[in-house]
Every structure is written in C-alpha cells, then in structure tokens.
N, C-alpha and C positions, 0 to 999 in steps of 0.2 A: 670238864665234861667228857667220858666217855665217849668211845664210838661205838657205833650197833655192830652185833657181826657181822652182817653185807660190809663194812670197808675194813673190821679184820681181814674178811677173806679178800677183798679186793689188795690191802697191803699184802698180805704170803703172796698172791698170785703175781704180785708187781716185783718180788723177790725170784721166786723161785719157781722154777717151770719153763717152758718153754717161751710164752710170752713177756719174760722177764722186762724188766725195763733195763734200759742202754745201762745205768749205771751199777747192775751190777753184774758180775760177772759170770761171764760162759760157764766156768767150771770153778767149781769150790773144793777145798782141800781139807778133809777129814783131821784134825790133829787130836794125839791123847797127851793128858796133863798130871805131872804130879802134884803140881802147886795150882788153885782157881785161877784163870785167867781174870776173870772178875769183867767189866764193862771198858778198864782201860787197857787189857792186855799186858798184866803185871804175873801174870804164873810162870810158871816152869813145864816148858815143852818137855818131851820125852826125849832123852839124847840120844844123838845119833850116831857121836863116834863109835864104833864097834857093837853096836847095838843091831844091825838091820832096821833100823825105823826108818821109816818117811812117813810124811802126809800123804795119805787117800784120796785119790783125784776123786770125785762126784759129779758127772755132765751136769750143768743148769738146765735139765731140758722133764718135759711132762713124762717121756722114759723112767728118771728115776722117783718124779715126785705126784702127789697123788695132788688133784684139784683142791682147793682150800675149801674145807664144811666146817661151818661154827667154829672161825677162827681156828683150824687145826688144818696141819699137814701134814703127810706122813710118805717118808723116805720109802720107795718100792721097791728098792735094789739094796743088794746087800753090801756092805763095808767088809773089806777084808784084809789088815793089815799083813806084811812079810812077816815068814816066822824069825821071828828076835832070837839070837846067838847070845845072850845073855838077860838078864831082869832087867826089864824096862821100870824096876820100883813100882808104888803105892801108888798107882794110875789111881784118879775118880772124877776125873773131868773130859770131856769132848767141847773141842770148838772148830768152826770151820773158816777158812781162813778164804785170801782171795789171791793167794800164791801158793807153788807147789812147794817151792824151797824153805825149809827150818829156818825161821829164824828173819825171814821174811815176809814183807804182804803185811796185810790188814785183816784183823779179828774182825769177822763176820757177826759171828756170835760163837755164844758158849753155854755150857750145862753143865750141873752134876749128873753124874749114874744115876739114878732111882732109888737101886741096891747101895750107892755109898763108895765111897772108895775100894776101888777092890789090892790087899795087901797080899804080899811075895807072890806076885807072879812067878811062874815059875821060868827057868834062862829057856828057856824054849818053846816057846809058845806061836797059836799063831790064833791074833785075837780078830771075833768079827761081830757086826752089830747085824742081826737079820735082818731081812726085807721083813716090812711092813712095823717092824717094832721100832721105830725112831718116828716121835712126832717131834714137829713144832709148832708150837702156838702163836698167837699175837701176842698173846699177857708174856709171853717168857722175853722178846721181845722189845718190852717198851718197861 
C-alpha cells in the first residue's frame, strides 16, 4: 500500500532540512561516479589521487533545501566541485554520502544524470550542479 504525499513530504522533510531527524546527518557529501553506485554502494567513486576530487560538503539545513511539495525536493545551493588537474572519466552518477572522506561513510543515496553519463571530460574542468536544478523525490527514494 502506497503513501499519500502528506508523508512523502513529511519523509524528505525528516531527511533533509533543517528540522532533520537525529539520524541523519548535519552535512551530506556531494560524490561523482563512474561506475552506479546502485542501492548497495558497489560503483566506483571518482579518484582522488591526482585528480583534485573530493566530496562536496551540503549543510543539512532549510538554507540549501527547499520545503518538500508533492514528494519533491529541490537542492537551493549550488554544488561546485574543485577544478580537476586531469579526466575525472565517464562520470554519470551523483550520490551523497554521510562522510566527507573518499571512500568512506555511508551512501545516503544516489542518481543517474538525466542527460546520461557525461563522456571525456575534459583534465580540467570545474563541474557544478546549479541551485535549484537538483530534486529529490520520495519515489527515487524507496
């Protein structure tokens, strides 16, 4: 049996926001994937050694996310990774984690692009996801 949207938006709102609940965490960490992380956290992070990567800290606070409507959320702040000193590869996934460190912490969740894997980045780049263009849903989810 389904829930109505009143308690998708009450789950996002229990997630993500400033009223979060205790378990989850203050700040989430933006990561980009070559490989799907998929629901067990089995892909392939973007490497770090000589690359300039890291995860993207994101406050847990109503600052960067928007109130939940009809099961949807949407990121207000912009994502802006360092510019990479070489090809970060065939990126086509984002997950956000609940540690700042590679290779650490616990998948929050995760996505495909919309657009799809994006192929040869180029070594220098400096990737960002704009404010307002990152939702999330209940349905992605569960």
């Amino acid at each position: 049996m389904p829930l109505a949207t009143l308690y998708h938006d009450a789950v996002l709102d229990a997630m993500l926001g400033t009223g979060h609940h205790t378990d989850f965490p203050n700040n989430l960490y933006a990561a980009l994937f070559t490989a799907d992380p998929g629901v067990d956290d089995t892909g392939t992070e973007v490497l770090t050694s000589g690359t300039n990567y890291s995860r993207f800290t994101v406050a847990n606070t109503d600052a960067n996310w928007s109130a939940s409507s009809g099961g949807v959320k949407t990121l207000t702040t912009e994502i802006a990774w360092d510019t990479s000193t070489t090809s970060w590869g065939t990126v086509g996934w984002l997950g956000f984690y609940d540690a700042e460190t590679v290779g650490t912490g616990d998948l929050v969740w995760s996505s495909t692009f919309s657009t799809g894997p994006r192929t040869a980045w180029p070594a220098v780049f400096s990737p960002k996801i704009k404010a307002d263009t990152l939702t999330v849903s209940y349905w992605q989810l569960v």
